[in-house]
C-alpha positions in Angstrom: 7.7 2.7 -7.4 4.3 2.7 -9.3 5.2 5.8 -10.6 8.7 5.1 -11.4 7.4 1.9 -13.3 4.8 4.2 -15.4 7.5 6.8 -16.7 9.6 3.7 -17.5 6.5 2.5 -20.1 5.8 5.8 -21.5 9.5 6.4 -21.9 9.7 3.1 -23.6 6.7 3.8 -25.5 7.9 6.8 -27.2 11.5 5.1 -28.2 9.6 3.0 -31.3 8.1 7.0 -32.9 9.5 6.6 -36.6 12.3 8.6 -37.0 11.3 12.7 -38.3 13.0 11.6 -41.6 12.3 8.1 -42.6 9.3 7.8 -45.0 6.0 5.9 -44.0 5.2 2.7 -46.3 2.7 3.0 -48.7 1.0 -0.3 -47.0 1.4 0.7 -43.5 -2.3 0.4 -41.9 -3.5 2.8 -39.7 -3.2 2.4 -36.1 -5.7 1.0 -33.8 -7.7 3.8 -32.4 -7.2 4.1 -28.3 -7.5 6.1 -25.3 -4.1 6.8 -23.7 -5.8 7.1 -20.2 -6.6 2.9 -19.2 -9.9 2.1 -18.1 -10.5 -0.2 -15.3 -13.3 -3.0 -16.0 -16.6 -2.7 -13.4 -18.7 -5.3 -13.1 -22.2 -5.9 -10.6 -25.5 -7.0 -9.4 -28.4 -5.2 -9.0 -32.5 -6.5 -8.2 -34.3 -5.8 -11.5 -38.4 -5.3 -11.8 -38.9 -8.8 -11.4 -37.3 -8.9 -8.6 -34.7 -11.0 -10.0 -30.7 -10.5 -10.0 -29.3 -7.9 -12.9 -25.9 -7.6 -14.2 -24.1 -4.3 -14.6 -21.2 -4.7 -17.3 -18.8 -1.5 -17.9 -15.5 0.1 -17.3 -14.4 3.6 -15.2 -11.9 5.7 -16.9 -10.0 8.4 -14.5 -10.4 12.1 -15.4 -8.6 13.6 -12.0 -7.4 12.6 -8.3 -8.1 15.0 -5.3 -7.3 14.4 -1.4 -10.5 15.6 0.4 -9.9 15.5 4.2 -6.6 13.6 3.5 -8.7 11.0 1.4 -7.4 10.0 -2.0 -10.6 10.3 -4.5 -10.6 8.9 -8.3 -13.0 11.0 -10.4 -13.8 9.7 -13.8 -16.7 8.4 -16.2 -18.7 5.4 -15.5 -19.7 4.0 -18.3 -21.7 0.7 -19.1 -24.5 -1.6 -19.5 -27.5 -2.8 -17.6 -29.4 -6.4 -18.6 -32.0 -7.5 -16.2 -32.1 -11.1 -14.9 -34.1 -12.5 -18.3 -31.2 -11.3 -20.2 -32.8 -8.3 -21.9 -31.2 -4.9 -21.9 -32.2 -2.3 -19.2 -30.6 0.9 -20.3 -26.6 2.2 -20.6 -25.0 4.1 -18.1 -22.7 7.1 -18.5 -21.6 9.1 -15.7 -19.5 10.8 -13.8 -18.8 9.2 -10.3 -15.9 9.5 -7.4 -14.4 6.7 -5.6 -12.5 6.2 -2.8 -8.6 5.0 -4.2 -6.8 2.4 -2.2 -2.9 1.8 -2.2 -2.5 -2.2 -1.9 0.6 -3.5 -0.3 0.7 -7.4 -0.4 4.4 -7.9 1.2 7.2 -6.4 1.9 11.0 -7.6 2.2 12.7 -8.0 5.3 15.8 -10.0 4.4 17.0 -11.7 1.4 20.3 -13.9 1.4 22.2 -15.9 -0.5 24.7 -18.0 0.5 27.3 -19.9 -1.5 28.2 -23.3 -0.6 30.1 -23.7 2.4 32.8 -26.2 3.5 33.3 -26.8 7.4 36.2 -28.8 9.5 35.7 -28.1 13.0 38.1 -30.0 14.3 37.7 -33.0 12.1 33.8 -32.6 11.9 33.4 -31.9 8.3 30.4 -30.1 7.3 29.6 -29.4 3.8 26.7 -27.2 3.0 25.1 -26.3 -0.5 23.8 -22.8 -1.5 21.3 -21.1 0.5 18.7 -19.1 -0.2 16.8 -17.2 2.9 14.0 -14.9 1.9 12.2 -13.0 4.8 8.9 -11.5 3.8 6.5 -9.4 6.3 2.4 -9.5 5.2 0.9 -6.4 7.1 -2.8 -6.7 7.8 -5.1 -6.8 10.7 -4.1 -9.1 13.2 -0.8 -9.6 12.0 1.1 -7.4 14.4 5.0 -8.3 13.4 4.5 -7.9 9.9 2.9 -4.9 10.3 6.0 -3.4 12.8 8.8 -4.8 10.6 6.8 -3.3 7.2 6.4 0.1 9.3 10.6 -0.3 9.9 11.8 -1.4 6.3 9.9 1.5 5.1 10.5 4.0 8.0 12.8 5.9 5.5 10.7 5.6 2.4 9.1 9.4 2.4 5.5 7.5 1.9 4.0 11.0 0.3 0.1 12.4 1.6 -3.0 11.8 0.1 -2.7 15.4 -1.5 1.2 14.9 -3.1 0.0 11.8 -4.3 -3.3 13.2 -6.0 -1.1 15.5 -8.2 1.1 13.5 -9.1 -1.8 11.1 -10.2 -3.5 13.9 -11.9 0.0 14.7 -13.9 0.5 11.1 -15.1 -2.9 11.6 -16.4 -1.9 14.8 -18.3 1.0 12.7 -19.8 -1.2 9.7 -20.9 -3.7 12.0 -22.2 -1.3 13.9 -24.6 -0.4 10.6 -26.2 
């Protein structure tokens, strides 16, 4: 679904290119400059000189994914800056690092029905009932044994793909974002 979601934005993203023909205004300012690949914002403690609590400031940008023992890895540049607790600058930091990629699942839906109002005579018991709404949600997690089963069952037929399928296809959306 995340990738589904991605192609959707860089399809949408090429659809506003100015048409081959059309001339650019004479006014038009340049574009912003970017990086296609999105950089994920790292922040941190560390114990300076003094013994006191420094900050880390930075961001990682993914270069590749790989699936080492069935593991999915990010590899990428780290890059950022180091203050010490007085607030005076330590040094920058720019390097490559790998790190262990987790797929987060908060919830996932069981059942969700809607009923319209309903109008009841059982044998001259009238029962009138207004629109109904039921949503079901399971929340996996330790401890939580049913949400876990009924998430396992509503995506038994889902195809979740292996560390490794999803690696390269993480490493050929990169390829895409990097050729905007």
């Amino acid at each position: 679904m995340i990738v589904v979601a991605l192609l959707a934005t860089l399809g949408l993203a090429t659809v506003g290119a100015m048409p081959a023909g059309a001339a650019p205004s004479a006014q038009a300012a340049a574009p912003p400059v970017t990086t296609a690949v999105p950089s994920v914002p790292i922040t941190g403690t560390f114990t300076d000189a003094a013994g006191g609590a420094g900050t880390f400031v930075g961001s990682f940008t993914p270069s590749r994914f790989a699936a080492p023992n069935g593991n999915l890895v990010a590899t990428g540049t780290l890059t950022g800056a180091l203050t010490d607790s007085a607030g005076g600058a330590v040094g920058t930091v720019t390097q490559t690092v790998s790190a262990p990629v987790g797929v987060a699942q908060a919830t996932c839906r069981v059942l969700d029905l809607t009923l319209g109002p309903l109008h009841l005579d059982l044998l001259g018991l009238v029962v009138d009932l207004n629109q109904v709404h039921l949503t079901i949600n399971a929340v996996p997690g330790p401890g939580n044994l049913l949400g876990n089963l009924l998430c396992a069952i509503t995506h038994l037929l889902d195809g979740n793909p292996s560390a490794g399928a999803l690696a390269a296809i993480l490493n050929a959306l990169l390829a895409l974002l990097g050729q905007l």
